[in-house]
Each structure stands twice: as structure tokens, then as C-alpha cells.
C-alpha positions in Angstrom: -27.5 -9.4 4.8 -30.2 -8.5 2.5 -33.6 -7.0 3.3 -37.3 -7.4 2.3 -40.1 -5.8 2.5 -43.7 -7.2 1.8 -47.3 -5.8 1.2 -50.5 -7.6 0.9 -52.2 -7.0 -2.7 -55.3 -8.4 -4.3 -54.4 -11.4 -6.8 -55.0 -9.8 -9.6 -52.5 -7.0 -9.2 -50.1 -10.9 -9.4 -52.1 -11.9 -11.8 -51.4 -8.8 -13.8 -47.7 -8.7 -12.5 -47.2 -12.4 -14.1 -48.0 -10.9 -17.7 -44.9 -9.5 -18.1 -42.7 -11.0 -15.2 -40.3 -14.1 -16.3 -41.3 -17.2 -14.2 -38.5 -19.0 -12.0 -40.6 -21.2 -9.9 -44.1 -21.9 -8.7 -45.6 -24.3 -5.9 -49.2 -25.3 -4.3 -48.8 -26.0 -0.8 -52.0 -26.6 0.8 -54.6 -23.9 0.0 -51.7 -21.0 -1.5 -49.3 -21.1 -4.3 -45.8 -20.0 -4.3 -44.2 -17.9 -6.9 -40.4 -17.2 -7.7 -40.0 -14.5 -10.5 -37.9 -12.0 -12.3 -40.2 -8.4 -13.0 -38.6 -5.2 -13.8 -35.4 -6.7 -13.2 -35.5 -7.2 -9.7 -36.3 -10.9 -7.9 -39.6 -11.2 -6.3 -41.8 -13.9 -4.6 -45.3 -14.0 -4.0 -47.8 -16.3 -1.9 -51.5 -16.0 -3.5 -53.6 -17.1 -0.7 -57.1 -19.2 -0.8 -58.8 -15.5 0.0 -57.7 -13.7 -2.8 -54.8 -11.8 -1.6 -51.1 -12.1 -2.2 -48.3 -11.4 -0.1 -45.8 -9.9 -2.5 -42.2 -10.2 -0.9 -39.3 -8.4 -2.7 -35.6 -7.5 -1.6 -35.3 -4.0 -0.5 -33.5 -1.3 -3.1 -29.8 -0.8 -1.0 -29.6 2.9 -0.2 -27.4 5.2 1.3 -25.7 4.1 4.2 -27.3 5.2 7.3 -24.8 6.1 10.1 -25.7 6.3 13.8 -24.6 9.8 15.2 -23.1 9.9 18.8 -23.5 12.8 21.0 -20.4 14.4 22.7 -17.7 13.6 19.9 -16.3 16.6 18.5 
């Protein structure tokens, strides 16, 4: 299953972001708009909010696998 992570930017570092980003999909709903792009390769989506911020929602880089150690085993 894949992961994301997410961060609250101003909408101009979006804005900015949009420039150069190739556009899949956008929605209003309500107040916020909904965006579904391509930037740098990697899939993104943002919500710009009525406030002026974005939540910028992205699908975590897979790294190394993380193994859980178990005390005792030799």
C-alpha cells in the first residue's frame, strides 16, 4: 500500500508549483479547489483553501525496507 505525506504551504508556493507542473485534473468544491498534477515527475494533489493555504499531498519516495529486530534470536 502506498504512502503520503502532506504539509500545509501558502498558495502561492501552488501557484508557483503549477508553472511548470503538467495539469491532470482540477475541481471547486465549495470554498477549495482540487488539483491532480504531474511535477518533477512524481504525482501530486493539492487542496487550495478559501484562506490562502494549500494542503500539498504527495506519495512518499519508497526507501529501504525497514525490518523490526527481535530480542533473544541469535
Amino acid at each position: 500500500m502506498s504512502k503520503f505525506s502532506w504539509r500545509i504551504a501558502p498558495v502561492s508556493e501552488l501557484s508557483q508549483m503549477l508553472v511548470s507542473a503538467e495539469l491532470e485534473n482540477s475541481t471547486a468544491i465549495g470554498g477549495a479547489t482540487l488539483y491532480h498534477f504531474q511535477h518533477d515527475g512524481q504525482e501530486k494533489m493539492a487542496v487550495a483553501l478559501a484562506d490562502g493555504q494549500t494542503l500539498m499531498i504527495e506519495l512518499q519516495q519508497p526507501g529501504a525496507k525497514r525490518r523490526r529486530r527481535i530480542d533473544g534470536l541469535v
